[in-house]
N, C-alpha and C positions, 0 to 999 in steps of 0.2 A: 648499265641498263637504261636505254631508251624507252618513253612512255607517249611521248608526241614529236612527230617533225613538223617542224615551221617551215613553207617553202616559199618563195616571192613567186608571184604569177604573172607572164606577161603573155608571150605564145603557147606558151602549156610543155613546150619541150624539156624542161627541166624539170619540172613538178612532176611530169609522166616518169622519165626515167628514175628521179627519187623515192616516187611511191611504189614502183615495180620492185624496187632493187627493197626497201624498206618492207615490202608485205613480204616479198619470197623468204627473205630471213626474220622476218617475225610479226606474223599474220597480227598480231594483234595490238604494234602500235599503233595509231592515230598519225595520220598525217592531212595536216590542215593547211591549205591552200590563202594565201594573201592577195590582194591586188585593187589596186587604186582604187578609191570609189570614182576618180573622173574618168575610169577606164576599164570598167566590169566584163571583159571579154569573156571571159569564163563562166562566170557566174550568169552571163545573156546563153551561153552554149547549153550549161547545164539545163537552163529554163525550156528551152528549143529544141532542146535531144539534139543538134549538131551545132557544127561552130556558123557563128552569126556576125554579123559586122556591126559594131555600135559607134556612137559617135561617139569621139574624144576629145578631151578636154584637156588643154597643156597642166600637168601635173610636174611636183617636186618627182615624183618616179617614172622620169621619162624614158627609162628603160624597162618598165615595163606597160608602156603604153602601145599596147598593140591592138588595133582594130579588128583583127580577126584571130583567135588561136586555131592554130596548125589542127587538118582534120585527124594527122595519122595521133600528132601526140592526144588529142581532146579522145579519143577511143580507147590508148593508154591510160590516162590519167582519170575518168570518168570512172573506171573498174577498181581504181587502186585510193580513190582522196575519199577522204571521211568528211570531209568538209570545205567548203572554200569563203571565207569573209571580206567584205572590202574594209578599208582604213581611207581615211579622212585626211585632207593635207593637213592640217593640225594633228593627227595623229604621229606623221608620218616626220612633218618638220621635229616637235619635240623625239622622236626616235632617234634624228640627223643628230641633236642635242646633244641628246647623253649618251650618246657613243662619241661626241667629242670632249665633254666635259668627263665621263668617268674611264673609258678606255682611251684615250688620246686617241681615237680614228677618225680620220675624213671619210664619209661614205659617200656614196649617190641615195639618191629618195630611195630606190628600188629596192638595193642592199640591208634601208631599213626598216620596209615593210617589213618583214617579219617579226623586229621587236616592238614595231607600232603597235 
């Protein structure tokens, strides 16, 4: 049993198809949105009612540094996220951390917003 999905945010295309595919089979978990604070593309769309271009700041999650999220996914994903937060590169580094120190994994920043 799932109760929240964590998704990384960078153009919205992945967060839209997760939380589509996540509400059709169970309207009632939670699916909550990640992404850089030097790179709030989302979180500027949600504020705007559409997608918005903001400045970006080079961040440890440079894949999900996108200036603009995609219109088709941000119409997508608007319907289906319960929430979206941003993480802090201190957030985001200690995340890099302990998925190398307790899972032996090498990530990229973006891979570990979600456990930021």
């Amino acid at each position: 049993e799932v109760d929240v999905v964590v998704v990384p945010v960078g153009g919205a295309g992945l967060i839209a198809g997760v939380s589509c595919s996540v509400k059709t089979l169970k309207p009632d978990c939670k699916v909550i949105g990640v992404e850089p604070e030097f790179c709030s593309s989302y979180i500027a769309a949600l504020r705007a009612g559409k997608p918005t271009p903001v400045d970006v700041t080079p961040t440890l999650a440079d894949g999900l540094a996108v200036p603009t999220v995609g219109s088709n996914a941000f119409e997508v994903a608007r319907h289906f996220v319960d929430e979206c937060v941003s993480t802090t590169e201190k957030e985001i580094s200690l995340a890099v951390l302990r998925l190398i120190e307790q899972e032996k994994m090498v990530v990229e920043g973006g891979g570990a917003a979600g456990l930021a």
